[in-house]
N, C-alpha and C positions, 0 to 999 in steps of 0.2 A: 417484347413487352412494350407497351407504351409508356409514356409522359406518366400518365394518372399512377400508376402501377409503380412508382419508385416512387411515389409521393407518398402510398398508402405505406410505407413500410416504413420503421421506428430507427432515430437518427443511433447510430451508434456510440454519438458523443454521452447523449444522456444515460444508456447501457450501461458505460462503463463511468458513469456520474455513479448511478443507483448500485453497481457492484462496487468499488469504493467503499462508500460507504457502510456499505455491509459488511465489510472485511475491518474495516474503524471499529464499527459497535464490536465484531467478534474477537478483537483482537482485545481490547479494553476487557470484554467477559474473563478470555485468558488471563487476563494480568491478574485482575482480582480474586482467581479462582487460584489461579499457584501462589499467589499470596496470601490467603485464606489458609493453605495447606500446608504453607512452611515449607515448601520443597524446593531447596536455593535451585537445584539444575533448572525445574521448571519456571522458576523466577527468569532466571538469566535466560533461555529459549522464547519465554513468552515477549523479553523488553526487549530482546532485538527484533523478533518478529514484527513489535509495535515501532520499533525505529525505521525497516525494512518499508512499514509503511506508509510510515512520516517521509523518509527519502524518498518514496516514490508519489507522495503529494508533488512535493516539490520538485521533483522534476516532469511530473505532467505538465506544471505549470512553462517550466520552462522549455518544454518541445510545442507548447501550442504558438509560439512565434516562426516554426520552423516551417519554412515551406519546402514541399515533398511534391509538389506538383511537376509534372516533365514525362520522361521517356517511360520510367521505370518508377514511378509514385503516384499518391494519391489515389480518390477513390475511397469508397467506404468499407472496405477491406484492410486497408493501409491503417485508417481509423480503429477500427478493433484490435486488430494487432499489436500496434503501437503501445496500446494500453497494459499488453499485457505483458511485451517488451518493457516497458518503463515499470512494472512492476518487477520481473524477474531483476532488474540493476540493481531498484532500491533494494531489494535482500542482499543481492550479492554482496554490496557494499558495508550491509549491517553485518552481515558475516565475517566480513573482513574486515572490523574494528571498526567501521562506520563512523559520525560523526560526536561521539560522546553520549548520544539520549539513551543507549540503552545502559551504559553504566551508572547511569547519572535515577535513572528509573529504578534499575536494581536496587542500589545504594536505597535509597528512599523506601522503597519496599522492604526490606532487608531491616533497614532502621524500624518503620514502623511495626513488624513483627516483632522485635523484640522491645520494644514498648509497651504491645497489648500482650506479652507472656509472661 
């Protein structure tokens, strides 16, 4: 392949920009929709889910200072990957009692159902 030929092809940074944020807006859908329903389990599933995703905002942020470049890094494979690596922690982490947002989401949901019932 030549020069020209990796140029024509679409950076993987922005990919996993655009999938992001897809997973934001549909995560948000969820929320409002098991909270719409009253169904505390799916309440409590859907705000970790949105915590799962908030933790892996933040830590994209924080892998893009890292450099991976060397023997066995880098490359736009490393790039895709990485993304979906830093997605899989941030859940794992909401899983495992995470930072407080998904309790703190609940709660609030939780509240405002029984306000409009």
């Amino acid at each position: 392949m030549t020069e020209n030929t990796f140029a024509s092809l679409p950076d993987v940074g922005n990919l996993g920009l655009a999938r992001t944020e897809g997973l934001a807006q549909r995560q948000s859908d969820a929320l409002k929709a098991a909270a719409a329903a009253g169904d505390k389990t799916a309440v409590r599933r859907s705000a970790e889910k949105f915590e799962g995703q908030f933790l892996s905002q933040m830590l994209t942020h924080m892998f893009k200072g890292v450099d991976t470049e060397g023997m066995f890094g880098g490359g736009q494979a490393e790039g895709m990957w990485r993304d979906f690596y830093i997605e899989e922690v941030g859940n794992v982490i909401a899983r495992r009692g995470g930072i407080g947002v998904a309790d703190a989401i609940e709660r609030e949901l939780l509240q405002l159902q029984e306000v409009s019932a």
